[in-house]
Structures are given as structure tokens and as C-alpha cells.
C-alpha positions as CSV (number, residue, x, y, z in Angstrom):
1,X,-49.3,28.3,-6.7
2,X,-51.7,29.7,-4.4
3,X,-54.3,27.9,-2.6
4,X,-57.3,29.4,-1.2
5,X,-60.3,28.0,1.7
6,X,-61.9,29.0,4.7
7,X,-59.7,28.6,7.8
8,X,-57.0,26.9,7.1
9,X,-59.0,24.2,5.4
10,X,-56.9,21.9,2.8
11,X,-59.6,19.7,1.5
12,X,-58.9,20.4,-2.2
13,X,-56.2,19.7,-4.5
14,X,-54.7,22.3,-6.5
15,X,-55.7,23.6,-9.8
16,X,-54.7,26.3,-12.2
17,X,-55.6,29.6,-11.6
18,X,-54.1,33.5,-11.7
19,X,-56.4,35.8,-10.1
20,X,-58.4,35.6,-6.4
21,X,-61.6,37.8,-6.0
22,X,-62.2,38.9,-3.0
23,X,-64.8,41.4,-1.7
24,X,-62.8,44.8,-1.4
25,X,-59.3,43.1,-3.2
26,X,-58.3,40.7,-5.8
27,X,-55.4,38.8,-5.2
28,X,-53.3,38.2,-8.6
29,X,-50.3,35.4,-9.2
30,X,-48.7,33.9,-12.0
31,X,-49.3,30.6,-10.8
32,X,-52.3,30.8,-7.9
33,X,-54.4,27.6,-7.6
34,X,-57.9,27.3,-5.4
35,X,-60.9,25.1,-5.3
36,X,-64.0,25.8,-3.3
37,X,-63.2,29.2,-2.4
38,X,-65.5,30.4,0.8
39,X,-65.4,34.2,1.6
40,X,-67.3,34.1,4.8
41,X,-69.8,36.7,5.8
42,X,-69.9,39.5,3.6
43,X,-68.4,42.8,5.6
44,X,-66.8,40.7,8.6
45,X,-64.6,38.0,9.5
46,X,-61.4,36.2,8.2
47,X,-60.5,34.6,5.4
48,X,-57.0,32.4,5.1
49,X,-55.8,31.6,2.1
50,X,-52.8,29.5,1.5
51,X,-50.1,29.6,-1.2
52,X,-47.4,27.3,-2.7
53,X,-45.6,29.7,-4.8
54,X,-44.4,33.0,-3.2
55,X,-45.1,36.1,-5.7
56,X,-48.3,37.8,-5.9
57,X,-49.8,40.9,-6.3
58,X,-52.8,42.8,-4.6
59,X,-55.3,45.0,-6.4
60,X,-57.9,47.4,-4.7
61,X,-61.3,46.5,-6.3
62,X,-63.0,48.5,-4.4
63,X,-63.0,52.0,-6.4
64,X,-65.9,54.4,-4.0
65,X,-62.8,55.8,-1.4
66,X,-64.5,54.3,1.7
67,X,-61.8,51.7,1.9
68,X,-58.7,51.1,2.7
69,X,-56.3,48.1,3.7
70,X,-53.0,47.7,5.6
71,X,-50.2,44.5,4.4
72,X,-48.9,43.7,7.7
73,X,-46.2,40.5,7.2
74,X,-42.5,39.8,8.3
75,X,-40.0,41.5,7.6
76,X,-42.3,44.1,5.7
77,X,-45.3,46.2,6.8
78,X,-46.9,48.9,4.9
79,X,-49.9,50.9,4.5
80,X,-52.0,51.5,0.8
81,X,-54.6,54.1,0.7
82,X,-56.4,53.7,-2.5
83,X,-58.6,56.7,-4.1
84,X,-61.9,56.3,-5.4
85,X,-60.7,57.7,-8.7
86,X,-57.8,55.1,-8.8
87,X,-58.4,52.1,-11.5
88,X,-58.7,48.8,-10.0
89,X,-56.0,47.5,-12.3
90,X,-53.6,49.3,-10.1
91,X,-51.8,47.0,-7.9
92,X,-50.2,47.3,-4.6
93,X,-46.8,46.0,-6.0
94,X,-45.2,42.5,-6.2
95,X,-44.7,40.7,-2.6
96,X,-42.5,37.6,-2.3
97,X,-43.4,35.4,0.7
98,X,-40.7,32.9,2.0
99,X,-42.1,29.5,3.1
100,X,-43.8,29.0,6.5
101,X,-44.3,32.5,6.4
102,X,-48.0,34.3,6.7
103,X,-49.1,37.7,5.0
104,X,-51.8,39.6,7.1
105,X,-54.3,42.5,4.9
106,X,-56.6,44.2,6.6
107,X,-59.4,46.2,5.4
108,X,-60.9,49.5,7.1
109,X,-63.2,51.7,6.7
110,X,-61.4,55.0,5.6
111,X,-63.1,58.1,7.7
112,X,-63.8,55.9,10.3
113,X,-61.8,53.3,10.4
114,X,-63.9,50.4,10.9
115,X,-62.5,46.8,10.4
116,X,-64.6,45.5,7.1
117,X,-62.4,42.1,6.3
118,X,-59.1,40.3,7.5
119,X,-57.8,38.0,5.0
120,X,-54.2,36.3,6.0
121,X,-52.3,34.7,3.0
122,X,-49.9,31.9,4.3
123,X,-47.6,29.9,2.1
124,X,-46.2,26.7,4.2
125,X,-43.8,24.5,3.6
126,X,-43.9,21.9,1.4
127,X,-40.8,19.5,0.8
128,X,-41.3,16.1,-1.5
129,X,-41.1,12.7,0.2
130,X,-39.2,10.4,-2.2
131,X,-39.6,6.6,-2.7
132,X,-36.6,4.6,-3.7
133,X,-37.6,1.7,-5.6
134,X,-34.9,-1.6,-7.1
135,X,-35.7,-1.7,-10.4
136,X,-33.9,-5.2,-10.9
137,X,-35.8,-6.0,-7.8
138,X,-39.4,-6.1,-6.2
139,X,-40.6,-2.7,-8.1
140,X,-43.6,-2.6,-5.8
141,X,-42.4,-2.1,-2.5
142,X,-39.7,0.7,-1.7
143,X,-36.7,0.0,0.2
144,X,-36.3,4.0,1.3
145,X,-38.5,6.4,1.6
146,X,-36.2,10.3,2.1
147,X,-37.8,12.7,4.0
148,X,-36.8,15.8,5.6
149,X,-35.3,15.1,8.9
150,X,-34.6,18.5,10.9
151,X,-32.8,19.8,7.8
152,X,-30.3,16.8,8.2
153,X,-28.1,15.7,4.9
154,X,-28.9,11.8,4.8
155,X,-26.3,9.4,3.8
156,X,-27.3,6.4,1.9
157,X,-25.2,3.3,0.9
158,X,-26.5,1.3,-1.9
159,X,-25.1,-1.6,-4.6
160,X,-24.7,-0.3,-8.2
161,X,-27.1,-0.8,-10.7
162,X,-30.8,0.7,-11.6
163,X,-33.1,2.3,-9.4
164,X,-36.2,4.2,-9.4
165,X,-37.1,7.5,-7.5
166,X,-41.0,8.6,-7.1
167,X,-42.6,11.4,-5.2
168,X,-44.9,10.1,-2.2
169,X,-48.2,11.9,-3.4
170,X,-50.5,13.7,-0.8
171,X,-54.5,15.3,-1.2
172,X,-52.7,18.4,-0.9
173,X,-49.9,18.1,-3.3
174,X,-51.1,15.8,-5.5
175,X,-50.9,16.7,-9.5
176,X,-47.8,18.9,-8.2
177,X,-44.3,18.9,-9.9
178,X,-41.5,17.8,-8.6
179,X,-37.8,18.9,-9.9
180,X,-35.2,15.9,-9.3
181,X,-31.4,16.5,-9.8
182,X,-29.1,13.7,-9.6
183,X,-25.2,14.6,-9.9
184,X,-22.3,12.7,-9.9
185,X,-19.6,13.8,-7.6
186,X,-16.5,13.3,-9.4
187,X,-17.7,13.5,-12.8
188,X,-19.7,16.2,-12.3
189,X,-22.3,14.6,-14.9
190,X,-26.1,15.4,-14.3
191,X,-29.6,13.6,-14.8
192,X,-32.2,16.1,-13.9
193,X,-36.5,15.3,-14.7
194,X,-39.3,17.4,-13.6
195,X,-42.5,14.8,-13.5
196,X,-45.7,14.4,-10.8
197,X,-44.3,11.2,-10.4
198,X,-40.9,10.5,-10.6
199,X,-38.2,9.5,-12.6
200,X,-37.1,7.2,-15.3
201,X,-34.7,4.5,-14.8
202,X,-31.3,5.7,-13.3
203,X,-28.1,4.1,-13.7
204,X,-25.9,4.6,-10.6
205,X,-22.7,3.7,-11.5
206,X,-19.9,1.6,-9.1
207,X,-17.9,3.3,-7.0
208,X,-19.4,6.5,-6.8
209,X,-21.0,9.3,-4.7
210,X,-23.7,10.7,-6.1
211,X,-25.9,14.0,-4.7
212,X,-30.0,13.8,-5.0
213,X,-31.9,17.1,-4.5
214,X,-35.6,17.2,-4.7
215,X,-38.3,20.1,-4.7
216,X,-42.1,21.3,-6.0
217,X,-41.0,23.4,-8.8
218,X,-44.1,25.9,-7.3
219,X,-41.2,25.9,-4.4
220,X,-37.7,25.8,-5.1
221,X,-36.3,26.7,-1.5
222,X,-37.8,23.8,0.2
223,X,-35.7,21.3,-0.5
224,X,-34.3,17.6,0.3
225,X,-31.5,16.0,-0.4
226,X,-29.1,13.4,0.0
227,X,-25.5,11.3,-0.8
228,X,-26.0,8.4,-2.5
229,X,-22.7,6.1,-2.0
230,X,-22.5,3.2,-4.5
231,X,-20.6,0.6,-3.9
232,X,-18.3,-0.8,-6.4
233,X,-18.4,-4.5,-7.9
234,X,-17.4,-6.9,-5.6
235,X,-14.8,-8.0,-7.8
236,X,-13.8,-4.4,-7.4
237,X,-14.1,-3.9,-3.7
238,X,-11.9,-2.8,-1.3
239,X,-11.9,-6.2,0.4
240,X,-11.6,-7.8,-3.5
241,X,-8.2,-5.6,-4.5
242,X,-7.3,-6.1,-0.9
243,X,-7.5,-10.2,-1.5
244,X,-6.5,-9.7,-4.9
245,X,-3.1,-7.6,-3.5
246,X,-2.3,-10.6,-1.2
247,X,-2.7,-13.1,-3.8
248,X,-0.2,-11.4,-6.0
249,X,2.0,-11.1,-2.9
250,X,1.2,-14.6,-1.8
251,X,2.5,-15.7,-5.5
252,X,4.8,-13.3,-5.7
253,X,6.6,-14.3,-2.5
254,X,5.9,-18.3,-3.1
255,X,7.7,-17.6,-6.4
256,X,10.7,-15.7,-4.7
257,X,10.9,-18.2,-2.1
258,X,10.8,-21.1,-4.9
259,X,13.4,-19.4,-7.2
260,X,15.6,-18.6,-4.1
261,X,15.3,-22.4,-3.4
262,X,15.7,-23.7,-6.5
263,X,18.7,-21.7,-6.3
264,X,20.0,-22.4,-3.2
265,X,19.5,-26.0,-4.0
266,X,21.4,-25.5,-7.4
267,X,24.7,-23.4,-5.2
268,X,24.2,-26.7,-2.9
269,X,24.7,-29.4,-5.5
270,X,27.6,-26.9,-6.8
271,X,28.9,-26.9,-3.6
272,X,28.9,-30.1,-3.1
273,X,30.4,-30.8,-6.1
274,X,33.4,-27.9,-5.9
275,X,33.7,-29.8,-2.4
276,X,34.1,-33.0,-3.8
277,X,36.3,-31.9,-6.0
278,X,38.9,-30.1,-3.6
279,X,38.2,-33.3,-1.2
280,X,39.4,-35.6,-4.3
281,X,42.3,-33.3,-4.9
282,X,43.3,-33.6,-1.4
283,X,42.8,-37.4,-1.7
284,X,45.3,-37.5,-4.4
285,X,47.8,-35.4,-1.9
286,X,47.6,-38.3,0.8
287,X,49.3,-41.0,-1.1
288,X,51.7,-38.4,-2.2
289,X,52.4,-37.5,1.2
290,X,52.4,-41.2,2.8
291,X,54.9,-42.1,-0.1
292,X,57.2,-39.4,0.4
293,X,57.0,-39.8,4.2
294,X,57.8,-43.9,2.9
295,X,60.7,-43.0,1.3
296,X,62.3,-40.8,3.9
297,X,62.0,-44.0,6.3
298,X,63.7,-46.1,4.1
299,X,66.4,-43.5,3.8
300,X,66.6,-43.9,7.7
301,X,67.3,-47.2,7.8
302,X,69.5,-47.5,4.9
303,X,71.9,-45.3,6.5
304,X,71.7,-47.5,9.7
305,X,69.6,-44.8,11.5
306,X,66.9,-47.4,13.2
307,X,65.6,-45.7,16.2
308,X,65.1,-42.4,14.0
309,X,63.2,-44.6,12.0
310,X,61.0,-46.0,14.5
311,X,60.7,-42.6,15.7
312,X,59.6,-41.3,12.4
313,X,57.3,-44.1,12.0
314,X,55.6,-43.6,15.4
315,X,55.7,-39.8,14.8
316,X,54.2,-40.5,11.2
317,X,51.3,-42.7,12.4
318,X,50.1,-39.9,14.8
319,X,50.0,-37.3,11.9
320,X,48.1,-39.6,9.1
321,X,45.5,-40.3,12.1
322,X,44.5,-36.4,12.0
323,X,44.7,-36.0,8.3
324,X,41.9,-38.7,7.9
325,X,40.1,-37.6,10.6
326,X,39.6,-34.3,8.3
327,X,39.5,-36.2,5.3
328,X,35.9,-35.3,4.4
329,X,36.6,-31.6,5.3
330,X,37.6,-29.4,2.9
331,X,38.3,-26.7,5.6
332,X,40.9,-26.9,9.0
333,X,41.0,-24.4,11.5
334,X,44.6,-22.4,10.7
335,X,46.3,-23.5,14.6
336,X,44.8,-27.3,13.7
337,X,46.9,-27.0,10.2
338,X,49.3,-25.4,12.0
339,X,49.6,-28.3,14.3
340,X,49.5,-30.3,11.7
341,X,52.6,-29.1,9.9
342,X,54.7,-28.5,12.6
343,X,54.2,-32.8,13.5
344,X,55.5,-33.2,9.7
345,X,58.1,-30.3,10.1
346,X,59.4,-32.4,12.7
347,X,59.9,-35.9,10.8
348,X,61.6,-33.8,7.9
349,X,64.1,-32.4,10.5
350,X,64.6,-36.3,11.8
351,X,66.1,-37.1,8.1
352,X,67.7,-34.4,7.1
353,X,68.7,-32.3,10.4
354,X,67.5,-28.4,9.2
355,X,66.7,-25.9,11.5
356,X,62.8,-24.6,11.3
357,X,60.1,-22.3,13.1
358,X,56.7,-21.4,12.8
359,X,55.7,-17.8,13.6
360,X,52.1,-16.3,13.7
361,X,51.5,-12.3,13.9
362,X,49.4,-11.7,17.2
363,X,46.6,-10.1,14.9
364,X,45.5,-13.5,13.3
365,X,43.0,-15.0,15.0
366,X,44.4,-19.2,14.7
367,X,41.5,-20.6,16.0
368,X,38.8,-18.2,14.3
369,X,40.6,-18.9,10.6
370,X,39.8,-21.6,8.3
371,X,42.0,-22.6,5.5
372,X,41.6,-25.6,3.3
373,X,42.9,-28.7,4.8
374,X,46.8,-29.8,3.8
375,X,47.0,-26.8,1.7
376,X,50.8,-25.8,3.3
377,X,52.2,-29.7,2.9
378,X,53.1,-29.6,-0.9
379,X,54.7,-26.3,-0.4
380,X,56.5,-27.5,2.5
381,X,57.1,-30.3,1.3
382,X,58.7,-28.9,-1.9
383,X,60.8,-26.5,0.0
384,X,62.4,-29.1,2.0
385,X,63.0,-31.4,-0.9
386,X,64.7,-29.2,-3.3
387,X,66.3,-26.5,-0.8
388,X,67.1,-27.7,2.6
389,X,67.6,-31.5,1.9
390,X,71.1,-31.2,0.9
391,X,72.5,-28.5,3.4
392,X,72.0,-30.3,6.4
393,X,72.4,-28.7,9.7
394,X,72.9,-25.4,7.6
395,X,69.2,-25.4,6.6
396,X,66.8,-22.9,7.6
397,X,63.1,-23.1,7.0
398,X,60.5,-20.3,8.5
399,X,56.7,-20.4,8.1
400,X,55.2,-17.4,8.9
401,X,51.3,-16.4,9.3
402,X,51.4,-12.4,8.4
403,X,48.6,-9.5,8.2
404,X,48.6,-7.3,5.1
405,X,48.2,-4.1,3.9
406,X,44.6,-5.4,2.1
407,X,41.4,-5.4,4.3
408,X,40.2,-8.7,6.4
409,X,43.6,-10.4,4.2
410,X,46.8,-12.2,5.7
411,X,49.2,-14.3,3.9
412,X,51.2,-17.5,4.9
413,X,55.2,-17.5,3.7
414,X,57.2,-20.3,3.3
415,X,61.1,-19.4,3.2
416,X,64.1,-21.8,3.2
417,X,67.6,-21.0,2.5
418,X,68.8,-23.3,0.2
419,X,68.4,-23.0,-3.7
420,X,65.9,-24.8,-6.2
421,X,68.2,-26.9,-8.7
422,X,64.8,-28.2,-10.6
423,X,62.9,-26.1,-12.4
424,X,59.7,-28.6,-12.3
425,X,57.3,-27.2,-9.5
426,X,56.5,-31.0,-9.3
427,X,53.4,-32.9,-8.8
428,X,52.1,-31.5,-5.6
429,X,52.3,-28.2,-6.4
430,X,50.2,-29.2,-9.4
431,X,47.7,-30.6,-7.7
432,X,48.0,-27.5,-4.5
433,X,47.3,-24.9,-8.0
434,X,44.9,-27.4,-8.8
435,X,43.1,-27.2,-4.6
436,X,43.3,-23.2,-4.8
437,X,41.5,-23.0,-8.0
438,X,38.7,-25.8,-6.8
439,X,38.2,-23.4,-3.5
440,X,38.2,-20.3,-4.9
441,X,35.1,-21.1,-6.9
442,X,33.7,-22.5,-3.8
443,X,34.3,-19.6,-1.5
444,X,33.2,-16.6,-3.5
445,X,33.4,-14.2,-1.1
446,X,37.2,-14.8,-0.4
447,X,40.3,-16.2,-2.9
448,X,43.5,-17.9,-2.6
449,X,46.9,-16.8,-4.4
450,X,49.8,-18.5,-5.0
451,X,53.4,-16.5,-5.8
452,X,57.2,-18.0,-5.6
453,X,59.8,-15.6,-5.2
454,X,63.6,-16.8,-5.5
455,X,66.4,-14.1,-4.4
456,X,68.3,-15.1,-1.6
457,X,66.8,-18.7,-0.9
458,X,63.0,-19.4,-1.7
459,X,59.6,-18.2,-0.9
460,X,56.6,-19.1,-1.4
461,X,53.5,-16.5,-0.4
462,X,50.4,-18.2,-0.1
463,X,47.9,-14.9,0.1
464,X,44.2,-15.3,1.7
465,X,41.9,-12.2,0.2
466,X,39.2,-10.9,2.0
467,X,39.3,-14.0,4.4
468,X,39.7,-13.2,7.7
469,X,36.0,-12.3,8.4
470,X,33.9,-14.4,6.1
């Protein structure tokens, strides 16, 4: 559009209009617009003209010869010398002026070159100002107004919902068009309006980054234009899936930590109860060992043996005081149950006059190992009742702590000389089969075995798996 007054004057508004007369020259656009055109003084001065669109064409009107005109503008000059006989329709050619650029014709006098008129065509720069307005807010009153700021990109952060865009109208551009493009980033989708005022409702969606670009269609290449970043919901925030992420993890972990104690508490009570059980097994080896031990004092004195027996007695009162101090332990360290055994070793010897010895390899840590508590009596027991008690000073018992071939395992032996004449393993060894079955479901990570081997004399291998370092 082209807009035409006297110096630079921009009192009018703009109105359709294709052709400019002008003494000597008519000025022809597609889309020229003026109101109130003044040429000034007929055969001098200046004449400015102004222009929103940028093509136009210049035609010589004046058809006698006597004239002719120079187009002096950036990045272009040239010179037209029209002939008399030329037809006025005959235009100078299509020019394209860029915005905030000026187009300079003069008009001379062709013998003697006499300045006649000056007119200078300028088409400035005119970018939209555009009004945000809430739509499910105070409609009246903008929140933003976008303007062209030294041809920075604004960056605008706004909830999601409805809004309004309008173009700020001016005396100069008002009744103008304005283009509006509005494209989401990662969809790519597009809402475009050309209106004089603005556009319809838009729907900004959460979560989004949307690019707005606004210009007079009668002036494409001035243009604004900005990011629009939505935010989402606030149920689907950043700071909302962050919360929501820690009160899965908060229920997640109060879950794990409530299964792992539910189950802990469960491996307790099973514990507790395997624990029990091996402690009331072990109960029911006491009064088996305290009525054996009986017995072989009333063998002393019925043989008229009476200072053995008081020997035995005082012997036997100082090893039933450390069995029930461990009596609610189903674990002993291995030198404590070795201790143990070698006091009760000795009392057997008092009655029935065997040889014995206790070995331990150097690689078994005594005081580091636990075993379960009077484990070794029965065994010992057994192998002093039915192979040593009738070969007298001839008798030979050895218990030996070994290391294996297996990983973290070591065994216990218990050899005699003599031979087994009953076949019954006997009520202790019951209840010891009974003991290593209780604590191998209560230590998981390790396990007791039990194997008798009879060639030359008896032995009994009592295997710890996997013990040594759990």
C-alpha cells in the first residue's frame, strides 16, 4: 500500500487506491493507498510520499520531450529519458523497495536541464504491536503487549488454557491487516488468521512451546515474533511427577521395609522356635548325661573305689556347672566345648582306665568357631560305652578337630579302638540326629553331618559345611 502527503505528513489513514497523479509522472501500485494528496507548487519543490507495500511502477505523463527524470534509490540508480512520441502508458519498469528504505525521482528539464519537481517515495517500517488478552480472565485489560525490541526473539511463559491475541491499532495503520501464525513446536500443527483485529480464541495446549509471528500483510518482511512456553497442569508438572516419583518411592520403600520386617520378624519367631527346639533337645541330653555320669559313680563305689568316687563327684559337679551355664545357648565356642569334653573325658578315664587325647589342626580357629552346645557328649559318650569300657587300660580314644578338602568346612572325629557289640545307636545318638537336624534348619547358611565308620575300631565323623566363616 502506498501512502501519499506533503512532507512527511501522516495525518490520514489508509485507503484503497492503484494509481498516483503527479504533475510530470504517475506513480502506479497494485495496492497504493493516499488521502489528501498535496502536490505543492506547480513546477518546484518536493513532494514525499510514503508507502506500505514495496512494488510500484512509474509512468512518464508528460508526452511534449521537455522532460526528463532520474530514479536515484539504494542499491539502484538509473536514468529514463522519455520521448515526446512515447505513450504515457509506458512505464519505467517494476521497483521493489525494502522497508525503511527511500526512492528519490527527479524531474529536469531536458535541453537545459532545469530541476522542475523532486518527489521522494519512502516506504518505512511498520511491525504490529500485539495485545495478549486471558480469555478465562479479565478480557479487558491485557497482560502483554509484544513489541519489537531491537529485533530480539521474546520468550514468554504462560499457564495453558485460552487466550486472545489483538493488534494495537494506530491513525496510521489502522483498517490494516495483520497476518498471525501460531505453530506448535513439536507437533508441528498451525493456526494462522489474517483480521484488522486479531484472532479468535486459541487453545494453547500444556506442556508446550509454541512460535507466534505477526506482520501487515501490505509488509511481510517486518515482522515479530515470539516463544510461547506453556506450562503443563500442575498435576503434570515437573515438581507434581517429581512428588508423585517420591511418593511411589516413599510407598515403595515403606512397603519393602514392611515386607522385609514382617519377614524378619517371621525368620525371628522361626528362629526362636528352631532354638527352642535344639535347646529342649539338649535339655533332654542333660538328664541323660547326669544319669549316666550317676551310674558310673555307683560303679565306683561298688567296687570299693571311694576316693575315685569322690573325685568323680567333685570332678562332675564342676562340669554340670558349665553345662547350665550354656543351657539357654544353643551355640558354644569349639575350645569352650572342647574344654568341656576333655573334663568329661577325664571322669570316663577315672572308671574305666582308657587312654585318650584331643588334637586340633593349627588351621581351626578354637576360639573364632561355634558349634552347638554338647553336640560331641552322646558321641563320646557312645564310644566309651560300647568300645573302650571293656578293654581297660588297652583303650584308646582320639578326638580330633580337622580341615577338609571342602571350602570354609572342618570336621570333628571321634575314634576308639574297641568294637561296637550293639547294633542300637542308642538314645543319645537319637536325640544328637535329632540336634543336627533342629540346627541345620536354623543355620541355613551352614549344615551338620553325621557318618559312623567301623573298620579297625570305630569312628564317628561329625562334618561342619561351609562353617568356618559364617
Amino acid at each position: 500500500m502506498l501512502l501519499l502527503t506533503i512532507v512527511a505528513s501522516f495525518q490520514a489513514g489508509f485507503a484503497q487506491q492503484q494509481t498516483v497523479d503527479l504533475p510530470y509522472i504517475r506513480i502506479s501500485t497494485d495496492d497504493i493507498s493516499t488521502n489528501g494528496i498535496k502536490t505543492g507548487r506547480k513546477g518546484g519543490g518536493v513532494v514525499t510520499l510514503y508507502t506500505v507495500g514495496g512494488y510500484l511502477k512509474i509512468y512518464m505523463t508528460d508526452t511534449s520531450g521537455k522532460t526528463s527524470y532520474w530514479v536515484n534509490s539504494r542499491p539502484f540508480h538509473q536514468e529514463v529519458d522519455r520521448e515526446a512520441n512515447q505513450s504515457a502508458t509506458s512505464a519505467y519498469g517494476s521497483l521493489y523497495l525494502d522497508p525503511g528504505r527511500q526512492l528519490t525521482i527527479d524531474i529536469n528539464e531536458t535541453k537545459s536541464g532545469a530541476f522542475l519537481a523532486k518527489y521522494i517515495v519512502k516506504r518505512p517500517r511498520l511491525i504490529p504491536e500485539v495485545a495478549f488478552y486471558h480469555q478465562d480472565r479479565d478480557s479487558v485489560n491485557a497482560f502483554y503487549n509484544l513489541r519489537q525490541r531491537n529485533d530480539r526473539v521474546e520468550k514468554l511463559s504462560m499457564a495453558p488454557g485460552t487466550l486472545d491475541l489483538k493488534a494495537i491499532q494506530t491513525p496510521e495503520t489502522k483498517g490494516m491487516e495483520v497476518q498471525y501464525f501460531l505453530v506448535n513446536d513439536r507437533t508441528k500443527e498451525q493456526q494462522s488468521a489474517t483480521s484488522t483485529t486479531g484472532f479468535a480464541t486459541l487453545d494453547l495446549e500444556p506442556n508446550a512451546v509454541y512460535r507466534l509471528s505477526a506482520y501487515y500483510t501490505d509488509q511481510n518482511e517486518s515482522m515479530v515474533y515470539a516463544y510461547l512456553f506453556v506450562k503443563p497442569y500442575w498435576y503434570k508438572s515437573t515438581v507434581a511427577y517429581i512428588n508423585y516419583a517420591l511418593v511411589i518411592i516413599g510407598l515403595i520403600f515403606f512397603a519393602v521395609v514392611r515386607s522385609f520386617k514382617l519377614r524378619i520378624r517371621s525368620s525371628q519367631k522361626e528362629n526362636k522356635q528352631l532354638e527352642q527346639s535344639a535347646i529342649r533337645l539338649r535339655s533332654q541330653l542333660n538328664p541323660h548325661f547326669t544319669f549316666n555320669a550317676l551310674s558310673s559313680v555307683q560303679g565306683l563305689m561298688n567296687t570299693g573305689r571311694i576316693e575315685e568316687a569322690n573325685t568323680y563327684l567333685e570332678e562332675f559337679g564342676s562340669l554340670l556347672r558349665k553345662t547350665l551355664v550354656k543351657s539357654n545357648e544353643v551355640f558354644n565356642s569349639l575350645d569352650q566345648e572342647l574344654e568341656m569334653m576333655r573334663a568329661y573325658i577325664r571322669l570316663e578315664a577315672l572308671r574305666f582306665n582308657f587312654k585318650w587325647e584331643i588334637q586340633v589342626s593349627g588351621d581351626i580357629d578354637r576360639s573364632g568357631i561355634e558349634i552347638p552346645t554338647l553336640i560331641l557328649q552322646p558321641l563320646i559318650e557312645n564310644a566309651i560305652k560300647h568300645g573302650l569300657s571293656s578293654l581297660g587300660d588297652e583303650g584308646q580314644l582320639l578326638v580330633s578337630c580337622v580341615g577338609t578338602d571342602e571350602k570354609d568346612t572342618f570336621a570333628i572325629l571321634i575314634k576308639d579302638n574297641g568294637t561296637w557289640i550293639e547294633r542300637e545307636t542308642g538314645y543319645g545318638l537319637s536325640l544328637t540326629a535329632d540336634l543336627i537336624k533342629a540346627v541345620n534348619e536354623l543355620k541355613t547358611d551352614g549344615r551338620i553331618s553325621l557318618q559312623v565308620l567301623k573298620t579297625t575300631g570305630t569312628t564317628v565323623i561329625l562334618t561342619f559345611h561351609n562353617w568356618m566363616n559364617n
